[in-house]
PyMOL commands that place a pseudoatom at each C-alpha (Angstrom):
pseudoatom trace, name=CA, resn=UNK, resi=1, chain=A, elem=C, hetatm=0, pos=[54.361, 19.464, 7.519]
pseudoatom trace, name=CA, resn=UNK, resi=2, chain=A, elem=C, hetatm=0, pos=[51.852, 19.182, 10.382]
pseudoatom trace, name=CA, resn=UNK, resi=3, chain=A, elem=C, hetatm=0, pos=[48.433, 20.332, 11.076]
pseudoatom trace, name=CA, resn=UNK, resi=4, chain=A, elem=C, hetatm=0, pos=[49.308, 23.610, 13.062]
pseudoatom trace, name=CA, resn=UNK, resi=5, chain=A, elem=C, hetatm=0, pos=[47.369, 26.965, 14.289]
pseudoatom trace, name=CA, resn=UNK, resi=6, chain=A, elem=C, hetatm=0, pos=[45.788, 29.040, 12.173]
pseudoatom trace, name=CA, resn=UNK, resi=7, chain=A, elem=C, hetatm=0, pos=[45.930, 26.982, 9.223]
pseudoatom trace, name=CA, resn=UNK, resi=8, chain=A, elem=C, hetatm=0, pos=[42.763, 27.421, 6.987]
pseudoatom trace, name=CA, resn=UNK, resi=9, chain=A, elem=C, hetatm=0, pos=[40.919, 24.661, 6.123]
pseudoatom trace, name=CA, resn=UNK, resi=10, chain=A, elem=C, hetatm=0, pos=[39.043, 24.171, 3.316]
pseudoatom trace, name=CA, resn=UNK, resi=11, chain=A, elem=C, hetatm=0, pos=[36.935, 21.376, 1.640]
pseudoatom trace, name=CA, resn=UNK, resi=12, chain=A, elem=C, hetatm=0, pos=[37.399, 19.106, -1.119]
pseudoatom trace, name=CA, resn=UNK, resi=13, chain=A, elem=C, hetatm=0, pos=[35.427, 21.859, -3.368]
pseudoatom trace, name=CA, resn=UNK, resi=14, chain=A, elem=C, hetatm=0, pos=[37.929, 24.553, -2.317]
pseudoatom trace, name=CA, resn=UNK, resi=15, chain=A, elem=C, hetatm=0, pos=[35.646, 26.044, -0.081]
pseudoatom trace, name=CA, resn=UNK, resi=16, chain=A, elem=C, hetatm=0, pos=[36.452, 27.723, 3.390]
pseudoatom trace, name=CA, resn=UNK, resi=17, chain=A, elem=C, hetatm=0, pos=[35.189, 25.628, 6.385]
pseudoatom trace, name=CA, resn=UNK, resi=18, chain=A, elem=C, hetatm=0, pos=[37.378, 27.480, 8.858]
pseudoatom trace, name=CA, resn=UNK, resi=19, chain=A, elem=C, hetatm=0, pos=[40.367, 27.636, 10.921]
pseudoatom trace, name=CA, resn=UNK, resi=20, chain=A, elem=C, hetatm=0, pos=[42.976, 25.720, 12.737]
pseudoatom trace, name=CA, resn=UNK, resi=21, chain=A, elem=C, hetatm=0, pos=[42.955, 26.776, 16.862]
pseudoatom trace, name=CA, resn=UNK, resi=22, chain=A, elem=C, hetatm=0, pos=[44.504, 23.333, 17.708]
pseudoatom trace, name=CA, resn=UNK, resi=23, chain=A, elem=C, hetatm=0, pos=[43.926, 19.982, 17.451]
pseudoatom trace, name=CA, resn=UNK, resi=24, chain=A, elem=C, hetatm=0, pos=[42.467, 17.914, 20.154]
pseudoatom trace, name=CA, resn=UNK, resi=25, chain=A, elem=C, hetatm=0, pos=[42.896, 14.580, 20.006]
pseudoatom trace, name=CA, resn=UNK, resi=26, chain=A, elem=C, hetatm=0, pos=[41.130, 12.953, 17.229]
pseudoatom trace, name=CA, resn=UNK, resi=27, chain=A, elem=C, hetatm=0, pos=[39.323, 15.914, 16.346]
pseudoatom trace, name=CA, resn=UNK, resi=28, chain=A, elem=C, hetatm=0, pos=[40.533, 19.485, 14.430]
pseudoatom trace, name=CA, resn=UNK, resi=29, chain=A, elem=C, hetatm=0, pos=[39.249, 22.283, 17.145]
pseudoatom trace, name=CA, resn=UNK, resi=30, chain=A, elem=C, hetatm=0, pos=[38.072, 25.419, 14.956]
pseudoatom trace, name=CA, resn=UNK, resi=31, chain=A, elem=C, hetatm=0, pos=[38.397, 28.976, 16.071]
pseudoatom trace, name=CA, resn=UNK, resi=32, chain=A, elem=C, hetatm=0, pos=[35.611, 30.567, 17.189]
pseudoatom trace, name=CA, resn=UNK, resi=33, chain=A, elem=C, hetatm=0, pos=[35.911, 33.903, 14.755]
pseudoatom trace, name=CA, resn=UNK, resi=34, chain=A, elem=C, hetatm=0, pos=[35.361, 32.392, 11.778]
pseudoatom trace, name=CA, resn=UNK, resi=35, chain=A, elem=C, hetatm=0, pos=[31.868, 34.106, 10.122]
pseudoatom trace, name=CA, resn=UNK, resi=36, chain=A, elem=C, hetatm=0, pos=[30.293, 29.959, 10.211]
pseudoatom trace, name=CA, resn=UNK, resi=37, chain=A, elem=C, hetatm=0, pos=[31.117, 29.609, 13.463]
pseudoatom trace, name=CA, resn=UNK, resi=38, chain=A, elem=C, hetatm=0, pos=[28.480, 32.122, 15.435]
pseudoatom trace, name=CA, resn=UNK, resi=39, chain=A, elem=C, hetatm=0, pos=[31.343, 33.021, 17.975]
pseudoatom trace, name=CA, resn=UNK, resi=40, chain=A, elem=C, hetatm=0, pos=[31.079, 29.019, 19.178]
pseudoatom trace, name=CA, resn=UNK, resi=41, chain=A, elem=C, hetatm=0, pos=[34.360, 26.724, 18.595]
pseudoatom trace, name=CA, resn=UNK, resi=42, chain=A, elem=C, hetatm=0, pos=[33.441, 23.280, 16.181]
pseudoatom trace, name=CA, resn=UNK, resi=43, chain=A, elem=C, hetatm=0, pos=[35.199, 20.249, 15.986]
pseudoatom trace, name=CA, resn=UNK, resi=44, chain=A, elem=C, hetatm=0, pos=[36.221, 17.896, 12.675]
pseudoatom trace, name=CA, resn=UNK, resi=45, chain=A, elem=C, hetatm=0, pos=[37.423, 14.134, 12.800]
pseudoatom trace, name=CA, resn=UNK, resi=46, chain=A, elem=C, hetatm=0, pos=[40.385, 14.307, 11.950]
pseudoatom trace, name=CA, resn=UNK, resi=47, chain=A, elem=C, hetatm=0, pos=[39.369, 11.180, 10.043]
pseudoatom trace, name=CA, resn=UNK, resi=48, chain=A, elem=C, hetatm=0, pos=[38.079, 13.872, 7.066]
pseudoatom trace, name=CA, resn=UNK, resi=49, chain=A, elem=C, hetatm=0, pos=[41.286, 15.337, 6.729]
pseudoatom trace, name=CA, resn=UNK, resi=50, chain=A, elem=C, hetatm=0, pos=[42.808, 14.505, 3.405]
pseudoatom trace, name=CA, resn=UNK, resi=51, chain=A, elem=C, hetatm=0, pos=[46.315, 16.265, 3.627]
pseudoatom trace, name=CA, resn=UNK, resi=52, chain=A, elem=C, hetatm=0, pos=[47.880, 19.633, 3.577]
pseudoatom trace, name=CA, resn=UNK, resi=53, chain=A, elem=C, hetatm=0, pos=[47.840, 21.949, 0.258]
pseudoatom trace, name=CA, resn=UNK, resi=54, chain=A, elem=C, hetatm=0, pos=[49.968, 24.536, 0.419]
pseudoatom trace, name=CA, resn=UNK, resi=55, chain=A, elem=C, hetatm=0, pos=[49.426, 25.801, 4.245]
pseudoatom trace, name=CA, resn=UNK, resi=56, chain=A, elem=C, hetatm=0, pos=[45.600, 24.634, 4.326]
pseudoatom trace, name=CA, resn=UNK, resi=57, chain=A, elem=C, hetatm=0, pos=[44.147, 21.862, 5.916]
pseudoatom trace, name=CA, resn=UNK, resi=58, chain=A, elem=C, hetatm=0, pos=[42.427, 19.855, 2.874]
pseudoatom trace, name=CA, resn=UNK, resi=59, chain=A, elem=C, hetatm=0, pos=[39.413, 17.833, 3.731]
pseudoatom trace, name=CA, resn=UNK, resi=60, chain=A, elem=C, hetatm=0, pos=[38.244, 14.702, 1.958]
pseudoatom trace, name=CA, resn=UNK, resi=61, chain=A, elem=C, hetatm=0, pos=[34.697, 15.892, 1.866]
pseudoatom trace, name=CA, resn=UNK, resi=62, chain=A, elem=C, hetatm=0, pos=[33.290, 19.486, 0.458]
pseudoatom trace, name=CA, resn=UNK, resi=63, chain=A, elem=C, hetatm=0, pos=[32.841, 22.130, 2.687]
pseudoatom trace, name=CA, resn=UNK, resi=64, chain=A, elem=C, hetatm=0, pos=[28.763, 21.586, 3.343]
pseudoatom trace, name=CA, resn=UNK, resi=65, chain=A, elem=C, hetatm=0, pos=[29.386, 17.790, 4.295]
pseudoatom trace, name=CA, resn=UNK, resi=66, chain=A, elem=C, hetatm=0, pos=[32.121, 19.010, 6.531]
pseudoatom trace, name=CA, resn=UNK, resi=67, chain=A, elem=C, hetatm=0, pos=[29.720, 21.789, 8.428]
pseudoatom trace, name=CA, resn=UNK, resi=68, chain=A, elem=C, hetatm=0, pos=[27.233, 18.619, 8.395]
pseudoatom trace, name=CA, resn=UNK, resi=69, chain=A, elem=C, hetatm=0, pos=[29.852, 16.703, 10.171]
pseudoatom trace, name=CA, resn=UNK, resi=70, chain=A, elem=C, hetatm=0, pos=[31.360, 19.378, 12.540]
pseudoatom trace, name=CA, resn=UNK, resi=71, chain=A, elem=C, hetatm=0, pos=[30.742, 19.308, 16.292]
pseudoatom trace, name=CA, resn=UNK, resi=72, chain=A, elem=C, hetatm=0, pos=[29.746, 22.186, 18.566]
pseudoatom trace, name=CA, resn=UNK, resi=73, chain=A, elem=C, hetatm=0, pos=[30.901, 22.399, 21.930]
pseudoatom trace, name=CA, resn=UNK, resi=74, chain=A, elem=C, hetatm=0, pos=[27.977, 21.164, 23.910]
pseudoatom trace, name=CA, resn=UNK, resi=75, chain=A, elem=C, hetatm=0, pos=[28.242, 17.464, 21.373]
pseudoatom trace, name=CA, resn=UNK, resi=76, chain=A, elem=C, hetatm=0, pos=[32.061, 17.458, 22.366]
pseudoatom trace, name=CA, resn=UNK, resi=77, chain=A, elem=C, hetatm=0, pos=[31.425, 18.006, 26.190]
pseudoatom trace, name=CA, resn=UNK, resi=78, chain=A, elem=C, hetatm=0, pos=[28.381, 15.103, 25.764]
pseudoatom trace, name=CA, resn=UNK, resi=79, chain=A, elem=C, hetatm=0, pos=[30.515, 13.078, 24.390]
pseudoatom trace, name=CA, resn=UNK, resi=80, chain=A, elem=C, hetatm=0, pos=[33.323, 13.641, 26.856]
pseudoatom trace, name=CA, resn=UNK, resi=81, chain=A, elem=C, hetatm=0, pos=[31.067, 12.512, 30.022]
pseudoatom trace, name=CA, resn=UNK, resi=82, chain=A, elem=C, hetatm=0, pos=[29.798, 9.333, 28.179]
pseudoatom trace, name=CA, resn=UNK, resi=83, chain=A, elem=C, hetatm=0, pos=[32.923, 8.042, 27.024]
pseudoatom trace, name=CA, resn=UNK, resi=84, chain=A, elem=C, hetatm=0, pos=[35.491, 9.871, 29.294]
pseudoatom trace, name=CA, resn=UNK, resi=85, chain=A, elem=C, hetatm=0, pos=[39.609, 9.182, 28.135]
pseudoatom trace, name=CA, resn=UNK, resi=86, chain=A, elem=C, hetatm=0, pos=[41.799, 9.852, 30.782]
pseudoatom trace, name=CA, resn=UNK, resi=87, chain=A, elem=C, hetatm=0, pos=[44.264, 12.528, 30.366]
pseudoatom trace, name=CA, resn=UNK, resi=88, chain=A, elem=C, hetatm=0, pos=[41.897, 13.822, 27.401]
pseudoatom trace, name=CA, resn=UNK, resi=89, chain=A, elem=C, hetatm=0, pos=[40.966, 17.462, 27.194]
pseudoatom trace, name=CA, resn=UNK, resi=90, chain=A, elem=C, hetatm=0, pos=[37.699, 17.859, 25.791]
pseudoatom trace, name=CA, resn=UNK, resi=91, chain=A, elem=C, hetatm=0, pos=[38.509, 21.002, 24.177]
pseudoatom trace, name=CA, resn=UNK, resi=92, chain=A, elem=C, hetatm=0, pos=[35.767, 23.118, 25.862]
for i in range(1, 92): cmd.bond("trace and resi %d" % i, "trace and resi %d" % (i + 1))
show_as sticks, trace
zoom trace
């Protein structure tokens, strides 16, 4: 089973952190509708992902961290003009 759209993920508490919209490179792009998300998309390493638990996305850290650790758009487009990878979409 792969990471796929629409997929809920949750932490390592069992708490909601969001969902799936598709994954973008490295990172786990979250839909903007969640109630966390204040209508902006965020972005998770996919380096916190522990596995998949029955259809959810399973992080190795508890929801808070993961909201700690998540990336909002205008971090993902910074980081995309310092460290540009061809052929990369940054998501935004």
């Amino acid at each position: 089973m792969e990471i796929e759209a629409r997929m809920p993920v949750v932490g390592s508490d069992g708490n909601p952190v969001g969902t799936v919209d598709h994954l973008d490179g490295a990172l786990i792009k979250l839909t903007r509708s969640d109630a966390a998300a204040g209508g902006r998309h965020r972005w998770l390493p996919m380096a916190l992902v522990a596995g998949l638990d029955g259809g959810r996305v399973r992080l190795s850290v508890p929801a808070a961290q993961a909201e700690e650790a998540a990336l909002d758009e205008d971090e993902v487009q910074r980081r995309a003009s310092l460290d540009p990878m061809p052929g990369a979409d940054s998501g935004a």
